[in-house]
TIMARVO-351477 format. One record per residue (C-alpha): x, y, z. Coordinates in steps of 0.2 Angstrom, whole numbers, plus 5000, padded with zeros to 4 digits. Example, Ala and Ser with C-alpha at 12.3 -4.5 7.8 and 13.67 -1.06 7.14 Angstrom:
BEGIN
506249785039/506849955036/
***
This chain:
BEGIN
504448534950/504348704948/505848804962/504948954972/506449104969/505849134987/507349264991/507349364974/505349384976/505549434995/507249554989/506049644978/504749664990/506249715003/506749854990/505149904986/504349945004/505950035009/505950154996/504150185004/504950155021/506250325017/505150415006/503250415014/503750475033/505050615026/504850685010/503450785019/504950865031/506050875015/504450975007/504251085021/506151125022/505951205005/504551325013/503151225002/501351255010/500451115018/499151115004/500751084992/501350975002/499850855000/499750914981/501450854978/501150694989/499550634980/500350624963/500950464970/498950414973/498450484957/499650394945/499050224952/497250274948/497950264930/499750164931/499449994937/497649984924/498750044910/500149924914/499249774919/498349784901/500149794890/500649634901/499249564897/499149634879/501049594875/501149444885/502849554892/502749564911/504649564918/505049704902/503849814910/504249784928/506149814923/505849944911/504750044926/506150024937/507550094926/505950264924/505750274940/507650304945/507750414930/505950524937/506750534956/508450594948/507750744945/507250794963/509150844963/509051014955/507051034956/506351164970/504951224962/503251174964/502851144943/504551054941/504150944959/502450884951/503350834934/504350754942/503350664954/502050614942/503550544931/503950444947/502250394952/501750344936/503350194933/503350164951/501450104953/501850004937/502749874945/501849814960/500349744953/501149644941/502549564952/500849524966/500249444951/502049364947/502049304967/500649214966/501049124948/502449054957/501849004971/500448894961/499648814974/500448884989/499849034992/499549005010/501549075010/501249235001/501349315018/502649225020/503649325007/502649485010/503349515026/505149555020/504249735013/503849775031/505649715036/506349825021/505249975030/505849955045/507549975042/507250135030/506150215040/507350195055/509050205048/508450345036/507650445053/509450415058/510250455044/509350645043/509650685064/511650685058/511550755038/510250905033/508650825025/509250835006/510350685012/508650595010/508650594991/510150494991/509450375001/508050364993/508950354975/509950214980/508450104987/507750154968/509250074961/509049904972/507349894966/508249904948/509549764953/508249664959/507049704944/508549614934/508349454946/506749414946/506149274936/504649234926/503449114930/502049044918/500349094920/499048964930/497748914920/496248934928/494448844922/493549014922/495049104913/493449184900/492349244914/492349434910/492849544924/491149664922/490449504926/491249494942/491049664946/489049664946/489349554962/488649664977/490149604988/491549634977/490749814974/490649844992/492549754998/493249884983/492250034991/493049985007/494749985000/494550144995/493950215012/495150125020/496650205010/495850365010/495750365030/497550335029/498150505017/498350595033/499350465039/500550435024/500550645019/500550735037/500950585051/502750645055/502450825053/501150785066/502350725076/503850835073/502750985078/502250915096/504250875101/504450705094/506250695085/506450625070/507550455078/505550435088/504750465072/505650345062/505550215079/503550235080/503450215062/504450055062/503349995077/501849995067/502749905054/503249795066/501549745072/501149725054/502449595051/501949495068/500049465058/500849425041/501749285049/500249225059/499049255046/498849085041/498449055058/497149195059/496149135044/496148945050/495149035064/494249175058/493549215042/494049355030/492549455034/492949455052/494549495051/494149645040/492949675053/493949705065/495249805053/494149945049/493549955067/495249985074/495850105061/494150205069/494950205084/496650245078/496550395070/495450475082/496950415096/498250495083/497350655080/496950695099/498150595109/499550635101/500450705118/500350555125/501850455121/500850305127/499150345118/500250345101/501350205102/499450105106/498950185090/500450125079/500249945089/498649975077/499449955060/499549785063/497749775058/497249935050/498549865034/499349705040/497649595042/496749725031/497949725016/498149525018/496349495019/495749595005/497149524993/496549364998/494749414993/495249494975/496049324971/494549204976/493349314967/494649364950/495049184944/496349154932/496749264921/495649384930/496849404943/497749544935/496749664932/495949614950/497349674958/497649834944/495949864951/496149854969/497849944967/496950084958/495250114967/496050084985/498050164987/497450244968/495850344972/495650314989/497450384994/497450534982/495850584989/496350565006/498050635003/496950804997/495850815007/496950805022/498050945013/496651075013/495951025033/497650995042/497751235039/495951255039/495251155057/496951075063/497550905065/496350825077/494750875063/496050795050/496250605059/494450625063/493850625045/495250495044/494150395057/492350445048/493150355032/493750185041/491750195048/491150215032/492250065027/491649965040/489949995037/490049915019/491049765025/489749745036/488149765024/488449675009/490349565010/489749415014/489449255007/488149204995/487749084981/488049194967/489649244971/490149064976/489549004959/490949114950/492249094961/492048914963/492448794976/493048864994/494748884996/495648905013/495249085013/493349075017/492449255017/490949245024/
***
């Protein structure tokens, strides 16, 4: 009987998600502190969008190429310390987008391929991927609050200490993890370009890139935001973790949910509350009440929303499709659709102020909504590649 290494995949994911927990919410501060504009800022910000447009495409093809999985993702983790390292004597603008890019690029190579490594050892329990996913969100919280902690006491270059040493716990834990063979899958030859002519998987990866792009002002701009209406950085880090919190509240009752609803209208009502958030963000933001509503939010606009298209990628990728499935999703959505987000929110945020930004945050989550709406939903063709239903139903 094949053992789940349930607490070295759930380490990883811990590791991996704080690193993002210390670094997304104040690396923009850290930024400022070194007089960088806020076009540079969000210059700086989307190398981390633009290397998965490439990264997780490029990796996913050498596992699959090599048949060398765990060397990559260890080998990624050993790069990726070695790009942050540099941050320590860097405070230019060139040498910060080296260095990020080097960062980005070995960081965004590890993700998709331990999703990919979850699920292989999981087999046929993957009802409990949740399950193990929700020990990133816990890993968040406590960077994002013990690191908004950290920085009221120590100036902000303290941050890239914490940040290097949650680098080298993904390392450490890079070293634990174990491989699992790959599930063969009857459809293993169906061709991905067959797939992808599939109306619905073209529209659910469309919305995955408005959705991600809806969130760049969040991710590049949401704690300057806050900093500059009064909020310290102890409330910053607190309404951060509280969006994470309600994000790992519907990882745990996701099984629940999806006995109940179907994917289609759980990503429904994703894109439709990530309207309403990031209009409550950009022009309620005085309102202590209005934004702690708005980070309640993130329970859906990236807790059901990230579970549910995941969940999607892998019914309609079969096999050995799964892979680049995921590379894909990883690339178009938090790839493409972060680094245009992360830009476009870099040139509005000087040009027509915060509320325009989170507006056009809004504009993307409707447009998102909109294709989720029109074409995901179920039909025969996409029934007869995927083959029978399994217990995540998307119609």
């Amino acid at each position: 009987m094949h053992a789940l290494p349930y607490w070295r995949l759930s380490g990883y994911y811990f590791f991996y998600f704080a690193f993002i927990g210390a670094f997304s919410p104040y690396f923009g501060l850290y930024l400022q502190s070194l007089n960088f504009s806020a076009w540079d800022i969000g210059l700086l910000m989307s190398q981390m969008q633009l290397m998965r447009l490439f990264g997780p495409n490029l990796w996913g093809w050498l596992a699959d190429r090599f048949g060398r999985r765990m060397a990559i993702i260890r080998a990624a983790g050993v790069l990726s310390l070695a790009g942050f390292t540099a941050f320590f004597w860097l405070d230019r603008l060139a040498g910060m987008l080296v260095a990020m890019a080097v960062l980005a690029f070995f960081w965004s190579a590890a993700l998709p391929l331990v999703e990919t490594l979850t699920f292989d050892h999981l087999r046929e329990e993957r009802g409990r991927y949740s399950r193990i996913r929700l020990w990133g969100s816990v890993g968040f919280i406590v960077a994002v609050l013990g690191t908004g902690a950290v920085l009221d006491i120590l100036p902000l270059n303290g941050l890239l200490w914490v940040c290097w040493g949650i680098l080298a716990g993904i390392l450490l834990l890079a070293a634990a993890l174990p491989d699992a063979p790959v599930v063969a899958h009857p459809q293993d030859s169906l061709p991905v370009a067959r797939i992808l002519r599939q109306p619905r998987v073209r529209a659910l990866l469309a919305a995955c890139f408005a959705m991600s792009a809806a969130h760049g002002a969040l991710y590049v701009f949401y704690s300057i935001h806050l900093a500059a209406n009064g909020y310290s950085k102890a409330e910053v880090g607190a309404l951060w973790s509280l969006g994470v919190l309600a994000e790992i509240v519907v990882f745990m009752l996701m099984a629940r949910l999806n006995r109940r609803f179907s994917l289609r209208i759980i990503l429904l009502a994703s894109f439709a509350a990530a309207v309403l958030r990031f209009l409550l963000i950009g022009w309620g933001v005085q309102s202590l009440t209005v934004v702690v509503f708005a980070q309640l939010l993130h329970g859906l606009t990236f807790g059901a929303y990230h579970a549910s298209a995941i969940a999607a990628i892998n019914h309609w990728f079969p096999g050995r499709a799964q892979g680049r499935g995921q590379a894909l999703y990883s690339s178009i959505s938090f790839g493409a659709g972060g680094l245009l987000g992360g830009l476009l929110s870099g040139w509005t945020w000087d040009g027509v102020g915060a509320g325009w930004t989170y507006s056009l945050a809004s504009f993307f989550a409707a447009a998102g909504f909109v294709l989720i709406w029109r074409w995901v939903r179920g039909d025969a063709t996409v029934d007869a590649v995927s083959g029978p239903k399994t217990a995540y139903p998307v119609q």
